[in-house]
N, C-alpha and C positions, 0 to 999 in steps of 0.2 A: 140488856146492853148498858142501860144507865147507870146500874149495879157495878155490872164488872168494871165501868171505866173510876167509880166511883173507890173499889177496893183497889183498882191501881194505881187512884193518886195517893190515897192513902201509905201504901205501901214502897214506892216513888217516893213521897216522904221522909220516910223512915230512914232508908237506903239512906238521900242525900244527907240526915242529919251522922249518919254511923259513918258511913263510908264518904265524906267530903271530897276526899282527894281522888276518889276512883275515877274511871274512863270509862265504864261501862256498867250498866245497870241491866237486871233481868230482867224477863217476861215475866208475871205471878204467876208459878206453879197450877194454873187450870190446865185440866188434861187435854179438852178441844180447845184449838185457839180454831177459830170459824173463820171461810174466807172475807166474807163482809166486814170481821172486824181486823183483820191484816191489811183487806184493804183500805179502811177507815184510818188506820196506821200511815200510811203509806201514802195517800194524798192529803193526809192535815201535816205531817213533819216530815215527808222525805226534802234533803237539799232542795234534787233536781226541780221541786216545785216551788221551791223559794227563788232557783235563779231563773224560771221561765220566770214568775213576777218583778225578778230584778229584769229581767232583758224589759219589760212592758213598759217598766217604771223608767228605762233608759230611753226609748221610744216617745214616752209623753215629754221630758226634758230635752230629747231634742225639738220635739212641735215646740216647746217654749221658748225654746234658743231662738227659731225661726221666724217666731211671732215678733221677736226683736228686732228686725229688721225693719217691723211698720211702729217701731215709737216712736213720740215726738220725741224733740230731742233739742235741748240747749247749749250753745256755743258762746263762749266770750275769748276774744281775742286782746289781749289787753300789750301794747309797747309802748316801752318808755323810755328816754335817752340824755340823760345831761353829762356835758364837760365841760369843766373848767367854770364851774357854778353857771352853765348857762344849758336851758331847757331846750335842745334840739328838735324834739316831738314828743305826743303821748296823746298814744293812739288807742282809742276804744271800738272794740263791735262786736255787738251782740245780737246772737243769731234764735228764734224761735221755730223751728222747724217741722213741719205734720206731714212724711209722707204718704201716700194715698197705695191703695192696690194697684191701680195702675201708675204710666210712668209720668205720674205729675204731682207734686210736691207745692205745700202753701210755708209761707215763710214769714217774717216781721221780723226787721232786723232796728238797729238805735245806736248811731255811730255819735262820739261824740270827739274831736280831732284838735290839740291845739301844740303847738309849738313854733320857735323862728324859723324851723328849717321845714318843715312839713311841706309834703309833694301838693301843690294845687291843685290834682284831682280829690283831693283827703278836706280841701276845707268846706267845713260845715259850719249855723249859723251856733250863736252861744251857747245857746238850748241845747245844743246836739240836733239831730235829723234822724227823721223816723220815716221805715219805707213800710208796706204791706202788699205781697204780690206775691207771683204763683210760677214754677220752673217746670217747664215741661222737653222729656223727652220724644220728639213729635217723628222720629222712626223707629233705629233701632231701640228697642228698651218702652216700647210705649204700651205693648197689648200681651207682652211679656217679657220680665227682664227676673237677674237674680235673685234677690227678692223674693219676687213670685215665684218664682221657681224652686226655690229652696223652702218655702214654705207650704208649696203644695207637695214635696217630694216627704217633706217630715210627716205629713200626716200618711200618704201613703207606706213610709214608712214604720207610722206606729200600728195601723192598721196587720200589716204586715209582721211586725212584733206577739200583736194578736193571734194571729193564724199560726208562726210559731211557735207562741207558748202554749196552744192547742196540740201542738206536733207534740211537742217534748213531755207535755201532760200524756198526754195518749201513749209515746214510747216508753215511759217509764213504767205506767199501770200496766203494759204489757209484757215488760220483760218480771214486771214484781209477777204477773198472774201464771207466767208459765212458770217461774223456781217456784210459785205454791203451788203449781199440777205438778211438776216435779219430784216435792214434798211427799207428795199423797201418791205417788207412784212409787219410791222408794217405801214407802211406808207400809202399802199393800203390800207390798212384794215381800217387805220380812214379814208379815202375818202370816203370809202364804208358806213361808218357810221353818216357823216356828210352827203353824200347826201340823206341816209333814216331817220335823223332826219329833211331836211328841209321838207321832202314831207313831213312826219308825222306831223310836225310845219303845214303844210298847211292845211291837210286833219284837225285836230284838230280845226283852226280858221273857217274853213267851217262848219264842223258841231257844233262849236259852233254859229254860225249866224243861223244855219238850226234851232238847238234847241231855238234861242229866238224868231223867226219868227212863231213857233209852228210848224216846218215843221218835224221836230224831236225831238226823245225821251229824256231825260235829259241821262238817262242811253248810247246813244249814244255818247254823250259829253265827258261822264266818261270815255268810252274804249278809244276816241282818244286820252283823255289826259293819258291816263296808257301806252297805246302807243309811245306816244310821251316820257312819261319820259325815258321807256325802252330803248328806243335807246338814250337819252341823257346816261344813265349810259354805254350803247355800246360801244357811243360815247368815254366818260371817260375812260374806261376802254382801247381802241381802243391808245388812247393820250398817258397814262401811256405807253403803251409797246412802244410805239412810240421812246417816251422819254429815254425809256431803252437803244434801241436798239441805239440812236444816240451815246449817253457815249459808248456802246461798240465800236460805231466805231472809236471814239474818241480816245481810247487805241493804235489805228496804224495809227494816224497819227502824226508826229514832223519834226520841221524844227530845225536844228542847235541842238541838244538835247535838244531844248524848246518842252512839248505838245502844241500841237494845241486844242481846243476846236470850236466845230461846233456851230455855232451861231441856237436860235429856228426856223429861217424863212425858214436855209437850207434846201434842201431836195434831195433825189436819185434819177434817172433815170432808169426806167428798160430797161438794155441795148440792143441789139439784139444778138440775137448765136453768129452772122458771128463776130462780135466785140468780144463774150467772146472767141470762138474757138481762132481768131487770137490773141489776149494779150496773153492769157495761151499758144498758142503754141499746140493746140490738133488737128488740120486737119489733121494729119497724118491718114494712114487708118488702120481699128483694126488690121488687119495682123502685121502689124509694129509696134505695141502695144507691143505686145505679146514675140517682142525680149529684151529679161531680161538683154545680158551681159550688155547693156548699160544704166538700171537701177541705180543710187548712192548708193542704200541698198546694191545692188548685187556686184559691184562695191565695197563697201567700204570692203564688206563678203571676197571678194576675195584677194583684197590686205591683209587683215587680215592674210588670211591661209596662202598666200607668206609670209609673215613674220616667221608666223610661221613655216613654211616651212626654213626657214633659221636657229632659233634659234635649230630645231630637228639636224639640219646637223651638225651647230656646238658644241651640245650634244654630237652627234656618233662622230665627232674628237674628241674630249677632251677621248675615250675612249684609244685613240693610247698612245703608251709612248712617253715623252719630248725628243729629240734629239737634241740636239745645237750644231751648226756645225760655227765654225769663224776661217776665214786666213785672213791676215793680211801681207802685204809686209812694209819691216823697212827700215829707211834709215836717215843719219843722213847728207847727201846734196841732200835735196827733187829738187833741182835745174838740178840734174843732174839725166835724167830720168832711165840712163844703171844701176844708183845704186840700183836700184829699183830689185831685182831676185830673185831666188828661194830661193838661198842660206839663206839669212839673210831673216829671216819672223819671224811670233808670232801666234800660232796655237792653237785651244783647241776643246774641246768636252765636252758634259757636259749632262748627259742621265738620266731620274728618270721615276720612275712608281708605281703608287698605289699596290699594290701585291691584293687587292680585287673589287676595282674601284665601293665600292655600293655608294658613293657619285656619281660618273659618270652616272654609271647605273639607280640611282634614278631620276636624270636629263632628263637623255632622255626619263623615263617612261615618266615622268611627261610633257614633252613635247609633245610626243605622243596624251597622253590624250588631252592635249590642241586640237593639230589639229583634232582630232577626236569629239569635242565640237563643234570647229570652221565648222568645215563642216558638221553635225547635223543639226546646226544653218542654213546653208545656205542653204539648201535641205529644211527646212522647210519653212525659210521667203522667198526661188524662188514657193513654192506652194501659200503660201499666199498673194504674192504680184499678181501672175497671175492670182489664181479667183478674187483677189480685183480687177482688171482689167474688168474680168468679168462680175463680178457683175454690175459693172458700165455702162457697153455698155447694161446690159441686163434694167435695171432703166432707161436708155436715152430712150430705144425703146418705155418699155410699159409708161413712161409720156407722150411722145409724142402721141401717142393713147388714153392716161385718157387726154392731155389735148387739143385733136379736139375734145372729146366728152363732157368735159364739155364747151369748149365754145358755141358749138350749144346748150345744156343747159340751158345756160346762156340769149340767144337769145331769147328762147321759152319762157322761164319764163318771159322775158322782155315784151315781147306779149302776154301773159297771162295778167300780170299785166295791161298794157295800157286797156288792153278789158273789163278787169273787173273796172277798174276806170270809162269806158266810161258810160260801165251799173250804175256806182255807183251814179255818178253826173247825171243819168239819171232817177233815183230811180226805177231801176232794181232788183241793186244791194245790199248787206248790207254792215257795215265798216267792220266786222267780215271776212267776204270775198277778202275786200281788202288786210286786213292787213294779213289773212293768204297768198295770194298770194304773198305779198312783201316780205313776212318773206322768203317765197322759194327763193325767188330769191336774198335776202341778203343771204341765209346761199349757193347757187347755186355759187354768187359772191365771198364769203369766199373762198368756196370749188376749184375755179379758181385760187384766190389769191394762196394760198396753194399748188395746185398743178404746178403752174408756178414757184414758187421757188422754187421748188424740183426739179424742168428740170433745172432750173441754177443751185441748188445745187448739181445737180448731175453731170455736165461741172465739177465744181470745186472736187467734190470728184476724176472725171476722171484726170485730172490734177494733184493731190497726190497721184494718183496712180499708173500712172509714172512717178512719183518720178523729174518732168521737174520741169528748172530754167530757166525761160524767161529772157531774155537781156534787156537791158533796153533801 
C-alpha cells in the first residue's frame, strides 16, 4: 500500500510539472485498483468530507459566538457641550461589566461630571465617583434568560453538527461502495461475455471447416455464426455498462480538489466479506445493532428536542414579569476600602408586565408544537432506521442461501456444457444443443454475478444503516 501511494505521488508529480494547466489527472495504470484503496481515496479527498468538517467547524463558531454573550465588557460614555466659549457639560462614565450564567451581573462604574449647566442629579465630587455593585434580574430572566439559552442551544447544536457529519460521512462511503460493486458487476459480466464469445469464435471456425469438408450442413455454419454475433453484441453491450459504471466511480475519486479519472486497463477486485465487514466497521453482532441511542439520525433527533427543550423553558420564563433589582456601593476614595458602606450607595428597581402576555403565550404554544413535531419525527425515523436494520441482516441471510445455490448451479451447468461439447465434437451431438447449454450457463453466470453483488450490496446497505463512520 505504502508503495503504491508512494508511485502515485511520484507520478502526480510529473503530471502537474507537464500538464500544469490540466483539470484532471489519472489513476497510474495498475491493473487492480482494490476496494480498500478506492476507499482510502475517497474518505481522505472526497469534497463531501471536507464540507461535513466545514459544517462542524461552523457549529464550534457558533458555540464561540455564544460564549460572547458571558464576556466582561467595557463602556465609556463620554458628552461634551460648549457655546459661545462657554462649557455647558462634560460628562464621563465608565462602565466595568462581568456578566454571570445566571441573571445577575457585577459591575464598577467612575463617573467623573463638570459643567455650568449640568443636571444635579450628574454632580459628582472633583475626584469623580466610583461605585461597585451587582444587577440582578430577580424573575423573569433569573434561572433562564437568552443568554443562556443561546448558549446552551450552540452546544447542542455543534453536538448535532457531529452527528451529521457522521450522516454525510456514512452516505457518501455508501453511495462511493455501491458504484465500486457496481464496477465489479459490469466488469464480471463482460468477462463472462468475452469468454462465451471466444468459445463461440471457436465452435463457429469448426464448424465452418466441418461445412467445407462436407462433414456438415451450410445451415450449421449459419447458427454458429448468429451465435457468435449474439454474444459479440453481449459482448458490446456488457463494455458499454462497463464503461458506465467506471465514470461513476470516477465521481468519488480526487486528490487535492483535482478529479481523478480511471484509466480504460483499470479494473476492481471483488473483495472478501472479512475485508468488507472490517473497512465498514459491521462485525459487530446483530444484538448490538439494534441499540439506536448511538445511531447519528437518532442522535442528531435528540439533541434537536434538547434544544428545543431549552427554547420552551425559556418561552415559560418570558411569561413571569420584569424585576430589576441594582445596589451599588459609592465612594469617591475607591482607595480607601471602609469608604465603601451601607450608608452612601445608588439603588433602584425597575418592574414591567404585559397585562395579556398573548405575544408570550403565542411563543410557547408554538414552541410546544415544535417539540411535539420533533419527537413525532423521532418515534418514527427510531422505527424506520430498526426494520432498515432488519431488513438488511434478513437480505444477508437469504443471499447467502440464493448464492451456495446458485454456485453449485453454476458448476452443474459447467458440466453439462463440457458433456455436451464432448458428444458434439464427437458427432453425437448438435450445435443447437450446445449452444442452448451454454446459453444456461451464461445466464446461470449472470445470475451468480448478480446475486454476489447484492451480498456485498447488502454489507453496504448494512453499514448505512447504522448510520457508522469508519476512521480512517
Amino acid at each position: 500500500m505504502k508503495q503504491f501511494f508512494f508511485q502515485f505521488s511520484v507520478i502526480f508529480m510529473l503530471l502537474c510539472k507537464t500538464f500544469c494547466t490540466a483539470q484532471k489527472i489519472t489513476i497510474p495504470p495498475t491493473e487492480i485498483f482494490s476496494y480498500q484503496e478506492f476507499l482510502s481515496f475517497v474518505k481522505k479527498h472526497h469534497p463531501v468530507i471536507k464540507q461535513a468538517n466545514l459544517n462542524l467547524s461552523m457549529g464550534e463558531a457558533k458555540l464561540l459566538k455564544s460564549r460572547g454573550g458571558f464576556d466582561p465588557k467595557i463602556e465609556v460614555d463620554y458628552q461634551n457641550k460648549e457655546f459661545k466659549k462657554q462649557e455647558y457639560y462634560d460628562i464621563l462614565s465608565a462602565t466595568f461589566k462581568i456578566p454571570t450564567w445566571y441573571g445577575i451581573e457585577f459591575k464598577a462604574n467612575f463617573e467623573e461630571n463638570t459643567g455650568v449647566f449640568l443636571n444635579p442629579q450628574n454632580n459628582v465630587p472633583d475626584n469623580g465617583l466610583y461605585s461597585a455593585g451587582v444587577s440582578v434580574s430577580a424573575l423573569e430572566g433569573l434561572l433562564i434568560n437568552d443568554r443562556m439559552a443561546t448558549l446552551k442551544k450552540a452546544k447542542y447544536f455543534l453536538e448535532q453538527s457531529r452527528a451529521e457529519r457522521t450522516l454525510l460521512t456514512n452516505e457518501l462511503i455508501y453511495q462511493a461502495t455501491l458504484a465500486y460493486f457496481n464496477w465489479i458487476k459490469a466488469t464480471t459480466e463482460e468477462t463472462i461475455f468475452e469468454n462465451s464469445l471466444k468459445n463461440a469464435e471457436i465452435r463457429f471456425n469448426a464448424t465452418k471447416r466441418r461445412v467445407e469438408t462436407g462433414d456438415k450442413a451450410v445451415i450449421d455454419s449459419i447458427e454458429a455464426k448468429i451465435t457468435f454475433q449474439n454474444r459479440g453484441l453481449g459482448l458490446e453491450a456488457a463494455k458499454l455498462k462497463r464503461i458506465k459504471s467506471a465514470f461513476k466511480v470516477s465521481n468519488f475519486l480526487w486528490l487535492n480538489d483535482i478529479p481523478l479519472e480511471l484509466q480504460p486497463n483499470v479494473r476492481p477486485n471483488v473483495p472478501e466479506i472479512s475485508v468488507i465487514n472490517s473497512l465498514l466497521q459491521i462485525n459487530q453482532p446483530e444484538a448490538d445493532s439494534l441499540l439506536l441511542e448511538n445511531h447519528p439520525k437518532i442522535q442528531s433527533l435528540n439533541f434537536k428536542i434538547e434544544s428545543l427543550n431549552v427554547d420552551r423553558r425559556l418561552k415559560l420564563n418570558k411569561l413571569l414579569p420584569k424585576l430589576d433589582l441594582n445596589y451599588n456601593f459609592i465612594s469617591s476614595s475607591p482607595e480607601q476600602i471602609d469608604t465603601f458602606n451601607q450608608r452612601e450607595y445608588k439603588a433602584g428597581i425597575k418592574f414591567s408586565t404585559p397585562l395579556f402576555l398573548r405575544k408570550e403565550r403565542g411563543d410557547l404554544r408554538l414552541s410546544k408544537f415544535k417539540l411535539q413535531d420533533a419527537n413525532f419525527e423521532l418515534n418514527a425515523q427510531t422505527l424506520a432506521i430498526r426494520n432498515k436494520i432488519n431488513i438488511a441482516y434478513a437480505e444477508i441471510n437469504s443471499l447467502d442461501k440464493q448464492f451456495i445455490l446458485i454456485e453449485d448451479m453454476v458448476i452443474n451447468y459447467r458440466t453439462m456444457l463440457a458433456a455436451e461439447e464432448r458428444k458434439f465434437f464427437l458427432g453425437e451431438s448438435s450445435l443447437f444443443l450446445v449452444n442452448s447449454r451454454e446459453q444456461k450457463l451464461i445466464d446461470s453466470q449472470l445470475k451468480q454475478n448478480e446475486i454476489q453483488v447484492k451480498l456485498l450490496n447488502t454489507r453496504a446497505k448494512l453499514f448505512n444503516s447504522l448510520g457508522l463512520s469508519p476512521e480512517e
